[in-house]
VMD Tcl script that draws the C-alpha trace (Angstrom):
set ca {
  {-100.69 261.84 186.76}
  {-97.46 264.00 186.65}
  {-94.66 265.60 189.32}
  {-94.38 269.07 188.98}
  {-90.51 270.37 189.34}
  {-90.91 271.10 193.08}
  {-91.83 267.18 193.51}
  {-95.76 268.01 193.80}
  {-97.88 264.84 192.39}
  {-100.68 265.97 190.48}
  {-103.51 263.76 188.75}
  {-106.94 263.78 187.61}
  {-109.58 261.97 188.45}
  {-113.15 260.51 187.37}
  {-115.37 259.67 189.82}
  {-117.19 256.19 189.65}
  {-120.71 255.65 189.93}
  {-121.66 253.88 193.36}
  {-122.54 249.96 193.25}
  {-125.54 248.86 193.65}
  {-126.93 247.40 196.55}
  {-126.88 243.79 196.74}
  {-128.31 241.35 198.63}
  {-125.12 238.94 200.45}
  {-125.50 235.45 198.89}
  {-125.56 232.45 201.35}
  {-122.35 231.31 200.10}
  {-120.44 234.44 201.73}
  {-122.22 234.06 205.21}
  {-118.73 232.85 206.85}
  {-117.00 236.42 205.44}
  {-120.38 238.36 207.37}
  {-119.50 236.99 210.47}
  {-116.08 237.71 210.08}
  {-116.55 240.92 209.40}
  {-119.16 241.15 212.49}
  {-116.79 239.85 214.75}
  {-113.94 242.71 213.22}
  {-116.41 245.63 213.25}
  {-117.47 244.71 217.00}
  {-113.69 244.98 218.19}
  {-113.18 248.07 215.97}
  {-116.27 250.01 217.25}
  {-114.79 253.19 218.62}
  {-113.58 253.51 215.11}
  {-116.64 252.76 213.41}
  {-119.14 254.09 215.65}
  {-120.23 257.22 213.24}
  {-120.28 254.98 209.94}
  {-123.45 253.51 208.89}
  {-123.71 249.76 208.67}
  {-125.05 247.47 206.39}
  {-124.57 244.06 206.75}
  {-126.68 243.26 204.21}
  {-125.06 244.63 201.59}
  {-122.21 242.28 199.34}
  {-120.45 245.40 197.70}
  {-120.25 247.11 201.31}
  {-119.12 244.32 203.37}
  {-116.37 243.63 200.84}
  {-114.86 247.21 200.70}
  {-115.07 247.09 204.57}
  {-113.08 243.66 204.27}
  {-110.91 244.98 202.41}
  {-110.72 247.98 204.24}
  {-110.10 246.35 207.49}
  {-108.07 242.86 206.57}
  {-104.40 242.62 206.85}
  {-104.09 242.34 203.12}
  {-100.81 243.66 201.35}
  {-101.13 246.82 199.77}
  {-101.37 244.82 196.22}
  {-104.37 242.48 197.41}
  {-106.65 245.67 199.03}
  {-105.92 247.58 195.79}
  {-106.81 244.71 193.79}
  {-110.06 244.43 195.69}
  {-110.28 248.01 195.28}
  {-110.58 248.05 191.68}
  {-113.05 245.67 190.77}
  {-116.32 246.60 190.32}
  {-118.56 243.14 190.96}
  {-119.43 243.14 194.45}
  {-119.88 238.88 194.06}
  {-116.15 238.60 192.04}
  {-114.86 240.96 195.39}
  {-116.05 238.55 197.76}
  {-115.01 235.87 195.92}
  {-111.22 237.16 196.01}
  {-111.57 237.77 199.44}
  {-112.53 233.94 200.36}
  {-109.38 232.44 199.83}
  {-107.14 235.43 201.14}
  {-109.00 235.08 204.23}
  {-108.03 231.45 204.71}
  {-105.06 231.70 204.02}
  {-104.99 234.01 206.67}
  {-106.60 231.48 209.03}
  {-103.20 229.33 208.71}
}
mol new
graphics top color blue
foreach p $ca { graphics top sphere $p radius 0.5 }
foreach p [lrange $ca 0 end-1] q [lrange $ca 1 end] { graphics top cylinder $p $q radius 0.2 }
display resetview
């Protein structure tokens, strides 16, 4: 990325490939009703995206999407590309947020 001299940001970028689907693992099934619970008060927002509920790597950008994380935490969450090692960061964050 660089600023141009009239203060325009400019970058390039790479597009990444998609994640695979993945089944959610047992182990997560507290963070799926979580995020059932969110999505049902947020559906005016949400009615027009398509849901899968089965899927680890989508409900764990949507958690991340729709948490109050800081901006550091959702990035982090952001950038890693194991669906599993996503949910996984997201398990304690959410208890914390619990207290």
């Amino acid at each position: 990325t660089h600023r141009q001299e009239d203060g325009l940001n400019l970058g390039h970028i790479e597009f990444l490939e998609p994640e695979a689907p993945m089944p959610l693992p047992a182990r997560f099934s507290a963070l799926l009703t979580l995020l059932e619970n969110v999505m049902a008060e947020l559906e005016p927002q949400y009615r027009f995206i398509e849901k899968d509920f089965e899927d680890a790597s989508w409900i764990g950008y949507r958690l991340a999407e729709v948490l109050p994380l800081s901006l550091e935490q959702k990035q982090h969450c952001l950038e890693l590309s194991d669906p599993l090692r996503r949910l996984e960061m997201l398990v304690p964050l959410v208890e914390s947020l619990r207290q």
